[in-house]
Each structure stands twice: as structure tokens, then as C-alpha cells.
N, C-alpha and C positions, 0 to 999 in steps of 0.2 A: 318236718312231718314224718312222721313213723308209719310202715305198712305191717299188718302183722295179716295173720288167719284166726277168723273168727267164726265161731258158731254162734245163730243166732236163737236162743233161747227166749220164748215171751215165758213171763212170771206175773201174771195179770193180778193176782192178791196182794203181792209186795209192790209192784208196777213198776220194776225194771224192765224198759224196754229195751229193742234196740233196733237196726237197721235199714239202710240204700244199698242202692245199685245206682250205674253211671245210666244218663238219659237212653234207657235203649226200648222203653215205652212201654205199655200197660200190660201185666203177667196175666194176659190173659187168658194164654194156654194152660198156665199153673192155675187155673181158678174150673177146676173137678166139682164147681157149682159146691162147693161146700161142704168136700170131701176132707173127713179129719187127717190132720197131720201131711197134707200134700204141700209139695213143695211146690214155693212160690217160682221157685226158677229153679231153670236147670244147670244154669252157669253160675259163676262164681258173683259175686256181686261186686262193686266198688263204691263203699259209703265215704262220705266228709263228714266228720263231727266236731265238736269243740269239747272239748276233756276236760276237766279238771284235774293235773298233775298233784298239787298239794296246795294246802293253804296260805294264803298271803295277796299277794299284789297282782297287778293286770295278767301279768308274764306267768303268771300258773295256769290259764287258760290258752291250751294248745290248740290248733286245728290240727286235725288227723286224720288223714287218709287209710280206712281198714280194705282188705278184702273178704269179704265174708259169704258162707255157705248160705247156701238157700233158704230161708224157715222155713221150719216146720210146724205150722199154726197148731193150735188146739185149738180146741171147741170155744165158739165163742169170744173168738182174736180174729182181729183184722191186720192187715198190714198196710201201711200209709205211706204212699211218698209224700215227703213234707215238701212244704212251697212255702212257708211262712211261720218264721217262729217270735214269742214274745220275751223281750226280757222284762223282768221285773224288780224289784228292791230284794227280793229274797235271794235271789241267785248274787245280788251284789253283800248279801249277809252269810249266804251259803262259802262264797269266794276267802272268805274269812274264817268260816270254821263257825259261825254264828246262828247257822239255821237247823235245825236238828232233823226236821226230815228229812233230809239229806245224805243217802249213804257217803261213806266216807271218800276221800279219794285213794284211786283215781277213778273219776264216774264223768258221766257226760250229764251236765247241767238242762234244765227247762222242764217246766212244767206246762205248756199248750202250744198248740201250732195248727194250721190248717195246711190240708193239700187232699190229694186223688187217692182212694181205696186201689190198691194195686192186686188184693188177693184176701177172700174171704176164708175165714175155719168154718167147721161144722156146727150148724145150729143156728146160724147168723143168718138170719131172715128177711133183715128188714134194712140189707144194705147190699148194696152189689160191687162190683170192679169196674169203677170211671166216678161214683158218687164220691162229690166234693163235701166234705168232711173237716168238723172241728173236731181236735182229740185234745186229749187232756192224760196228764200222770204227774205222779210224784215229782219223780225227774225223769229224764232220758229222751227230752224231744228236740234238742238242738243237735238231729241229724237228719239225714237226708231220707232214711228209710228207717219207720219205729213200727213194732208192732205193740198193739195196742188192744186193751178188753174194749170192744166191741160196745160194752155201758155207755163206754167216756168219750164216745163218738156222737158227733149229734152232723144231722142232714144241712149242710149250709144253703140259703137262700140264692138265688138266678145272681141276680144284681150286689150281691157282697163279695168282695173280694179277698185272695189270702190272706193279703195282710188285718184287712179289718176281721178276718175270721181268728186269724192270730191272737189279734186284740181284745176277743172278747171276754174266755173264761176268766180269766183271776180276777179282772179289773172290777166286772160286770155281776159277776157270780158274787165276790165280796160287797161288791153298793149294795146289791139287791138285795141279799140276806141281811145283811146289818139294817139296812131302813123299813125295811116291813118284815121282816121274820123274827127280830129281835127288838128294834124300836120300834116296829107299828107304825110310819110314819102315817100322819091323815093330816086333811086338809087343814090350813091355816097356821099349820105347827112353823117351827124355825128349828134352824142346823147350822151349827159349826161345822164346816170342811176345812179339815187341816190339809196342807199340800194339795190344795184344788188344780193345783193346772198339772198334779199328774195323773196317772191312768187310772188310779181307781174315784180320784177326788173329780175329774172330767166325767167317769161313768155313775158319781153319787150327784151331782149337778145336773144332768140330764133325766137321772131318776126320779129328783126332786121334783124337776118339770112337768111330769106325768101325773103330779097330786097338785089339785088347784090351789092357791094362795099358799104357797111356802115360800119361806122366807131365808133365802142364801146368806151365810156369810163364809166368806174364803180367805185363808190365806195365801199369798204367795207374791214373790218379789214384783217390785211397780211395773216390771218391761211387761209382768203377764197379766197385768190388770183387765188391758182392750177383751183382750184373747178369751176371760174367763168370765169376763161381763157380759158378750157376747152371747157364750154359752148357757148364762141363767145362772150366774153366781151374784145376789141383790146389792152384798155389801162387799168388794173386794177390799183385804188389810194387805198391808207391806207390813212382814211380822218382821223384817231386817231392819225399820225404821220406828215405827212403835210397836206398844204395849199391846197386842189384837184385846185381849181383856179388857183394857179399859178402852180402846175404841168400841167393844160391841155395848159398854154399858151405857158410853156416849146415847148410842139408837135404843138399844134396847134395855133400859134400867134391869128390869127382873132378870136379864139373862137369854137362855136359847133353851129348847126343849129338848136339841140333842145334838150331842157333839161327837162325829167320827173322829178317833185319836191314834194317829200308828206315828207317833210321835216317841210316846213314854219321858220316864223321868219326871222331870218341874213341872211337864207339861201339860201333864195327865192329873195335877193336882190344880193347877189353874184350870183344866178343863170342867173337871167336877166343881169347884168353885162358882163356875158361869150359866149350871144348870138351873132352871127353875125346879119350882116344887112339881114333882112326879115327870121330871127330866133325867134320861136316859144318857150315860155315858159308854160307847162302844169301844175299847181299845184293842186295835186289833195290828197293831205290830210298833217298833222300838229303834224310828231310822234315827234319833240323837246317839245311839251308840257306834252309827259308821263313818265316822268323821275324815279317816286316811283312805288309800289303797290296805293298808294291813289294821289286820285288828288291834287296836288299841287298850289298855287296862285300865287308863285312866278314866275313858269314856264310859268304860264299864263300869268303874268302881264309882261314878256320875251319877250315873241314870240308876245304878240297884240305890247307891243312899239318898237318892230324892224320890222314889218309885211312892206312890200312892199307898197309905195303909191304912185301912179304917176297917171299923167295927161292925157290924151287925147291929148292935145299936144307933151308931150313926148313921145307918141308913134310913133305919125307922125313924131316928126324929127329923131329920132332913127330906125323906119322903123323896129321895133319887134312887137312881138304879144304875146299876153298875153290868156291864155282861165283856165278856172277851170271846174275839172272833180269829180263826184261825184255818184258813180254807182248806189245809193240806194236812186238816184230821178229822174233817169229816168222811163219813163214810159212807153215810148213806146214798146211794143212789138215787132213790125216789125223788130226796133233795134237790138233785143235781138236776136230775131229766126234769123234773118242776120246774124250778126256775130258769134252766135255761130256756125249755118251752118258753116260757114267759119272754123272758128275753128278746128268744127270734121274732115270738110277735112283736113286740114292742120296736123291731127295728124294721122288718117290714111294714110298719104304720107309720114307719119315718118318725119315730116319738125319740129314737136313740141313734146313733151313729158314733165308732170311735173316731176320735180324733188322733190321726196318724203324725207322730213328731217328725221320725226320719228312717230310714230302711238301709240297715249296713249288713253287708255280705258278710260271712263266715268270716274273712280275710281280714274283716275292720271291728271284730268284736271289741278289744283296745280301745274304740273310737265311740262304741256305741255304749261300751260300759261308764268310760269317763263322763260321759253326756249327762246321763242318768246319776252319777255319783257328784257331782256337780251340781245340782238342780238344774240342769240347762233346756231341759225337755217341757216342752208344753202336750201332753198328753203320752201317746204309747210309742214305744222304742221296743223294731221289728228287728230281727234279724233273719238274714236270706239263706236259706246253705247254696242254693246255686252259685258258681264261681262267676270272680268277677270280672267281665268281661276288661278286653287291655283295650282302654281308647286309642283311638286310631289316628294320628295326628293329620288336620284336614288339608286336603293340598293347597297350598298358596294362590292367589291370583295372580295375574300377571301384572298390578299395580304393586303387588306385594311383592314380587321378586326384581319386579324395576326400580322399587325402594330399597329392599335388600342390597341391589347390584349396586344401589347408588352410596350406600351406606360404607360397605365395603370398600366402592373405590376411593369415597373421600380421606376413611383409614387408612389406606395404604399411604397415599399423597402425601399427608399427615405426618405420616413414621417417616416416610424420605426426607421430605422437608426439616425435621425433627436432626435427623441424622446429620444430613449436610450440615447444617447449624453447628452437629458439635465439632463434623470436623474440622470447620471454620475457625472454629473458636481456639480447636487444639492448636492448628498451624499458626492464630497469631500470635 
């Protein structure tokens, strides 16, 4: 881990964020009620981040201890300590050199997190110092302390917790928009969910839920069949085992009325394939191209010569629809603060809740990314920046040190016995 001196700059239009401070608790002296440019602290701060050194394999991804100057907010920035952050497919495509919103390295990775408003800027009305907070950027939220435009905050509910606040933007934000902002989903329709048992295919499965008679079909390996049947997925496939195409034609001859696809390549031309007439195909990212730790060219040169290409006229005599979905270019605000509204309602109705796979510390990012690059995840994959605590080895009972003691003595016994024997042996 490296320490350097940092100033901490918010750039809320480009949405490079950045920093923490060690637990020394809410800057609430630094909070001049929303006095521009005041500093959040007086002392020096101590952030943990996860970097991006350069592109390639797990080991480009450093934990890094800065110490950093106080921000100095502007109008309309908040600063967060973060308590929860998400990883998602992109930052394992970013890792690679493969996602383009991504400034280059070296940068600190994520894009959403929850945790406590620590220090408000000027203007900022509608949030104060202790409100627990969803944020959202480009990148720059797998650290402990980011500042952030104030938009891409939203007020978290009593009963949610960080992690599931972690969980919600990308996953949630992408189901919601792709099935009714762009597919319109309404009652009785059906849906392809490619990679249903993870976070965004968990958060388009429970979306589904909230429109009466829709009709699931999932793909994902047999272990996560229970798991996503459970969840409201009608028809679970094992795409590692068969054909999902020709099992959806088995149920459903005409096809699915819309197929979420962050697949690409082969797979986005079978998907259009499976559409009915005035069925909707969403492709909204390209995981066939992340096959290693390092990016690959063959995978690339894959997935561009099988990519989907059709006409304008094939559309029209086919009577399908094609749209591409990409969270991390839109812009609009209005968008966001809509549907996330939406969102929170829908989760205070108890209509949604994420499904948390596993929560690894800063220290086990290694662990949390292979997880995900794996398919091993049945829903969202959190990562913590708090450090992680050293277990404590429990102290023995006294059955346990009386068997200890007895183990012990009968080894020794053993090695004597052993010994005598050879020198018994030598002397005859």
C-alpha cells in the first residue's frame, strides 16, 4: 500500500470523485449549514481505496491508503462516507481496458455505494450531515470517503441497509429502464432474462413481479435453478446444458416478447431470432468478450464477427425492435430521480428487495472479483472499505486442552518408543 498527499477535488460534471477520513466520526463542525467551499475537516484525513494501477489481471487492483486534505465542497456536493460499495460486470470489463467510461488508469473504480452524508456544500437543501444516502458516479466510489453531486444522492429508507443500498443503482436502475422505459413491459407479456441469478437479471425478475401474468424465462447454471425459481423466474434453463432457444420454443412455440441481452455476439442474434412479432430486443452489455483475468483478442475478434447486423428493412418486415441500453451515458437526471423514486417505493412495498450474494472487505477484492468473473454469484457482490477485522482465535476448553495434552503426550511416548526400537536394532 502506498501513502501519498492528496487534495481532494469534487468535478461533479465529469464525476470524478474522491475521499475518507479514518472513523473519527461525523464532520459535523465542518458542516457551516451549507457554507460554499468550507472545509469538511480540519485535519488531514486517512482514506482506503482500491486503484486501478493498469490494465490486465486481478493484481492491478491495489488497496491504497492516501492521506488527504480536507474538501473543499462547492455548491451543490456532498461528501459521503461510504459504508457499502457494488461491484458489477463493468468494473470486471473496465479491469481490462474494455469499458470506456472509464477514465484511464490509474483511477479508483465503482460506480454506487451507500453510507452517511459527512458534510454538505452550498445550496444543498434537501439533505443534511448523518442522512443515510445512496450515491452514484461514473467511477470513484470504492473509497471510503467520495464527494459527490448532490443529484446522485437519493434519501435511503429506516429498514435498508448499506449493503442492499449498495445494491441497488446499476442493477435496478438498468431492469427498470430497459422493461418499461424502453420495452413497456405490461401485463401477460413474457421475457428472456439472460444471467438471471445475477444482480441486474435478480433485479429484472422481481420487476417482472410487480406486472400481473408475466411470463419468466431464465437462464443460469442448474445449482441456481431453486434460487431463481424462487425469486419469480417461470421457466429456469441450464444454458451450459442445452440449447435455451430451443427449450423456450419447447413452452413457448411463437417465442418471448422481450429479451434482456448483455450477452452479445451469437447470442444476441439467437436472441432476436426468439422474438415474437412486435417483440422487443434490449442489448445492454457484451459479458462473452470476458472470458480470462486479461483481456483477450480472440474473444474480441468472437463476438465483433458474430455481432448482430440487420437492416432497417428487416426490421419492418419482421415487426421487432431492437434498442441498446447503457447506464453510464445517460444523463439526465429527471431519469434517475424518477426511477429511482420508483424504485424506493417499490421496495418499501416489499414488492423488491436485493439479493445480497456475499460482502468482501477492501482486502478481499481478489476474492470478490473472481466470484463474479466465475459466474459463482447468485445475485449482488458488495464490497466493504472498512478493514477487516483479525479473528481472534477462541480460547480452548478445558476438554480441549485435556485432549490437546493427551495428544501430545501419546506423541512423545511414540518418538521414544520409535527411537529405542532403532537403537535396538542398530546394536543387534
Amino acid at each position: 500500500m502506498s501513502s501519498e498527499e492528496t487534495h481532494i477535488k469534487a468535478e461533479p460534471v465529469q464525476e470524478k470523485m474522491q475521499e475518507k477520513m479514518q472513523d473519527e466520526g461525523p464532520a459535523a463542525a465542518a458542516q457551516a449549514s451549507g457554507s460554499s467551499g468550507s472545509a469538511a475537516r480540519e485535519k488531514a484525513l486517512s482514506c482506503r481505496s482500491l486503484l486501478l494501477t493498469g490494465y490486465g489481471g486481478y493484481d492491478k487492483v491495489k488497496l491504497q491508503v492516501k492521506t488527504l486534505s480536507p474538501p473543499q465542497l462547492q455548491a451543490g456536493e456532498v461528501l459521503v462516507r461510504v459504508k457499502a460499495c457494488g461491484l458489477n460486470f463493468a468494473e470486471l470489463m473496465g479491469r481490462q481496458g474494455l469499458y470506456d467510461p472509464l477514465p484511464p488508469p490509474p483511477v479508483t473504480m465503482g460506480m454506487e455505494g451507500a453510507g452517511i452524508i459527512e458534510a454538505v456544500g452550498k445550496d444543498v437543501e434537501d439533505k443534511k450531515v448523518g442522512d443515510r444516502v445512496i450515491a452514484m458516479s461514473r467511477s470513484g466510489m470504492w473509497q471510503e470517503f467520495v464527494v459527490v453531486s448532490n443529484e446522485r444522492t437519493f434519501l435511503m429508507p429506516d429498514q435498508m441497509s448499506f449493503e442492499e443500498g449498495a445494491a441497488i443503482p446499476v442493477n435496478y436502475l438498468t431492469a427498470y429502464m430497459m422493461l418499461f422505459d424502453m420495452a413497456n413491459l405490461k401485463p401477460g407479456k413474457s421475457v428472456l432474462i439472460h444471467m438471471a441469478a445475477g444482480g441486474v437479471g435478480i433485479a429484472a425478475t422481481q420487476l417482472c413481479r410487480t406486472v400481473p401474468d408475466v411470463t419468466v424465462f431464465g437462464t443460469a447454471s442448474a445449482a441456481k435453478h431453486e434460487t431463481i425459481s424462487q425469486g419469480g423466474v417461470t421457466h429456469p434453463i441450464d444454458y451450459r446444458t442445452k440449447d435455451y432457444a430451443e427449450e423456450i420454443h419447447k413452452i413457448s412455440p411463437k417465442g418471448v416478447d422481450i429479451v434482456l441481452d448483455p450477452l452479445g455476439g451469437s447470442d444476441t442474434q439467437k436472441s432476436f431470432n426468439l422474438l415474437k412479432p412486435m417483440g422487443s430486443l434490449i442489448v445492454f452489455g457484451a459479458a462473452n468478450c470476458v472470458t480470462g483475468q486479461k483481456r483477450s483478442l480472440l474473444a474480441l475478434a468472437k463476438i465483433w464477427y458474430n455481432q448482430l447486423s440487420l437492416s432497417a428493412l428487416k426490421l419492418m418486415t419482421t415487426n421487432k425492435a431492437i434498442g441498446g441500453f447503457h447506464l453510464g451515458y445517460i444523463t439526465d437526471e429527471q431519469l434517475f430521480s424518477g426511477a429511482m423514486a420508483k424504485l424506493l417505493e417499490l421496495y418499501n412495498q416489499g414488492k423488491i428487495k436485493p439479493h445480497i450474494d456475499s460482502c468482501h472487505h477492501f482486502e478481499e477484492v481478489v476474492n470478490a472479483m473472481r466470484r463474479m468473473h466465475e459466474r459463482q454469484n447468485i445475485g449482488k457482490v458488495i464490497l466493504l472499505p472498512e478493514p477487516k477485522k483479525e479473528e481472534k482465535e477462541k480460547p480452548k476448553s478445558k476438554a480441549e486442552l485435556g485432549e490437546h495434552a493427551e495428544k501430545t503426550e501419546t506423541a512423545a511416548n511414540n518418538k521414544k518408543e520409535k527411537v529405542a526400537q532403532e537403537v535396538k536394532a542398530e546394536n543387534d
